[in-house]
DONU-469318 format. One record per residue (C-alpha): residue in three letters; z negated, x, y. Coordinates in steps of 0.02 Angstrom, whole numbers, plus 50000, padded with zeros to 5 digits. Layout:
ALAZXY
...
! end
This chain:
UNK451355239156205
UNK451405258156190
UNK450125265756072
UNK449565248056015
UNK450795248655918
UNK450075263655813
UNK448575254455768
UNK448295251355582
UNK447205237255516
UNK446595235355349
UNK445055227755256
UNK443445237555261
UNK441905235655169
UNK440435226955273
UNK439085238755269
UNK440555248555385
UNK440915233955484
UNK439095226655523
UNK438725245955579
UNK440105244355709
UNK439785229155756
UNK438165230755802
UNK438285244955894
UNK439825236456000
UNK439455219656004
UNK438765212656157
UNK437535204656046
UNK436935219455926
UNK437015208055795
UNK438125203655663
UNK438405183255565
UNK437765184155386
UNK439055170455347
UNK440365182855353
UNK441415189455223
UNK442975197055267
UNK442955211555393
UNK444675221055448
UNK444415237055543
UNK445675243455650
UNK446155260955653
UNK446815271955787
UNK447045291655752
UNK446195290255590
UNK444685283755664
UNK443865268655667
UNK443765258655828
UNK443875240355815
UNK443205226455691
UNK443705207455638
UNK442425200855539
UNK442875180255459
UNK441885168955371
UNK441535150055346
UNK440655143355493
UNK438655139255481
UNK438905121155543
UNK440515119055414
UNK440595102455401
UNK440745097555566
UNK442485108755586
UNK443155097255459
UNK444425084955534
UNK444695096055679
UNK446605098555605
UNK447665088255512
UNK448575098255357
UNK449405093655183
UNK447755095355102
UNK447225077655038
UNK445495079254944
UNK443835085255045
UNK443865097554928
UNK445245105954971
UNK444915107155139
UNK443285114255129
UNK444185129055107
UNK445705128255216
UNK444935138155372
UNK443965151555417
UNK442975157655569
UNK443175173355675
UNK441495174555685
UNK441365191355764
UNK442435203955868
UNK442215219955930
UNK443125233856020
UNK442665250156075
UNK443615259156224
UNK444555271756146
UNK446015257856087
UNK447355253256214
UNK447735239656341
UNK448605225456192
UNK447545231556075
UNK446255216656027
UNK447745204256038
UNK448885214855901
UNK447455216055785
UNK447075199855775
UNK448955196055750
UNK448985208555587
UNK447365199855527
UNK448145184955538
UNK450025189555431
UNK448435198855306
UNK447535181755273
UNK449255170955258
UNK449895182855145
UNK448325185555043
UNK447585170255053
UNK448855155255060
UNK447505141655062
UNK446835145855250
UNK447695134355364
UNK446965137255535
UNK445725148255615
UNK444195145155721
UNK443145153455838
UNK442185150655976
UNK442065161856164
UNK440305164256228
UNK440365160356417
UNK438585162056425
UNK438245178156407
UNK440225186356370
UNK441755179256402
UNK442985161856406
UNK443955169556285
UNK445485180856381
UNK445895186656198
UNK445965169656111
UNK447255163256240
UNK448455179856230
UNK448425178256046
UNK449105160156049
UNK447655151356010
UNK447215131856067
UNK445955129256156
UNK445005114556082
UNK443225111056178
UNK442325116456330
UNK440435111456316
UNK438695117056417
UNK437865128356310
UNK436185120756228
UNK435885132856095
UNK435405149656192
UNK433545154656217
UNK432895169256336
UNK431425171556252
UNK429855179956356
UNK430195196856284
UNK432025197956341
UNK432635192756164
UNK434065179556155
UNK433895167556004
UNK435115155655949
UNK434705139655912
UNK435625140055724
UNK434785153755674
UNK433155145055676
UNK433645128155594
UNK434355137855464
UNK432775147055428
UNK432105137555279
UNK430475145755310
UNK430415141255501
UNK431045123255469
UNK429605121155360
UNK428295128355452
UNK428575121255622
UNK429795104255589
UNK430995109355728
UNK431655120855835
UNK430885114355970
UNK429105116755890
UNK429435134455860
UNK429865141756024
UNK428425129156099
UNK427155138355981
UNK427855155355954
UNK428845163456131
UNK427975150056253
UNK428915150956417
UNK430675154756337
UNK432025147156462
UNK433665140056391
UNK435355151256452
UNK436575140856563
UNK438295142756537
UNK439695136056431
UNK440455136356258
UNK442115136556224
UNK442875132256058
UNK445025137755999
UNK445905135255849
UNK447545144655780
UNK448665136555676
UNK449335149755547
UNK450205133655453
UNK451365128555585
UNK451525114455483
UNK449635109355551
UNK449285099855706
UNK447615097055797
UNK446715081555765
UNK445655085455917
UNK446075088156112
UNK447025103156153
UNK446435105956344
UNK447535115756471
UNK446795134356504
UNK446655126956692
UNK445115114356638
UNK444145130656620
UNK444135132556809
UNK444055114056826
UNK442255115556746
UNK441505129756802
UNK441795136756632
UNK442695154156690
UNK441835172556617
UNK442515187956599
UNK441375204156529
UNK439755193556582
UNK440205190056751
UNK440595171656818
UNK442295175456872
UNK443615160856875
UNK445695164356794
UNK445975161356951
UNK445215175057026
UNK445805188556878
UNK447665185156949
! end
């Protein structure tokens, strides 16, 4: 693992972490919905970031495990989402996969409630999610992407982030409506999203599918770094 090894992660404040992330994220932009940010440090420097939260569309990531929790209640607050992830070059080969692993003994340790972790790869635009499956995730859902917009001036829009603009919503009645009106000619993104799940209570098990890595190539799904590349192919 060599100089992986020296890497030291530890919570950050978010102003620090939505800084980084949007200048390393593929996307340039960071999830409001998130709350807890690790930053990983290498040579007393800042170079990677782990931001969690609770997903947007929360509700319908309940059910997706089966835990001791009894009462909705209680699992409304049993999981969180790594919501964003970003790396700059400097860190070594190992490196993303070791800091998610310390996040992860951080959040059992501080925060006994969370059972499981989500997150989701972007194979539209980014990747099926190499990390994810090094770091022992499950992989839980491969789906065509509906949500992504090119938008005329080169802008990508989700779909979420307009349905959850009250303003928007009222204004226009659907998502639909608004990019009709306001960025006529936007074209929807094809590609696929993929969704995993870790367990960090091994006493959890998936109430949902857990699909072999190999359906990725079965479906077309396969991205590495923006490129339509298959696992095949990487070997």
């Amino acid at each position: 693992m060599g100089r992986a090894k020296e890497i030291i992660v530890k919570v950050i404040p978010s102003k620090i972490a939505n800084e980084f992330v949007k200048k390393h994220h593929y996307s340039g932009k960071v999830v409001q919905n998130s709350k807890l940010h690790f930053g990983c440090f290498l040579d007393n420097r800042l170079h990677g970031v782990l931001s969690y939260g609770y997903p947007i569309d929360k509700r319908k990531m309940l059910g997706l495990v089966n835990t001791e929790n009894k009462t909705e209640g209680e699992k409304w607050n049993e999981f969180l989402e790594l919501n964003r992830m970003a790396f700059d070059s400097y860190l070594p080969k190992y490196s993303e996969s070791r800091c998610i692993s310390i996040s992860f003994k951080l959040i059992k340790k501080q925060a006994r409630q969370i059972k499981y972790i989500i997150s989701f790869a972007d194979s539209t635009q980014c990747g099926d999610g190499t990390i994810y499956r090094a770091s022992g995730f499950k992989l839980t859902m491969i789906k065509k992407n509906t949500d992504l917009y090119l938008l005329p001036n080169g802008d990508i829009k989700h779909s979420m982030t307009i349905k959850t603009n009250k303003k928007l919503m009222s204004k226009y009645g659907s998502c639909k409506n608004y990019l009709n009106q306001e960025h006529k000619g936007y074209k929807p993104i094809d590609g696929f999203q993929l969704r995993y799940i870790y367990l960090i209570d091994k006493k959890a098990t998936l109430n949902c599918e857990d699909i072999p890595f190999s359906e990725i190539d079965k479906q077309g799904a396969g991205m590495y770094k923006g490129e339509k590349i298959t696992l095949a192919e990487r070997k």
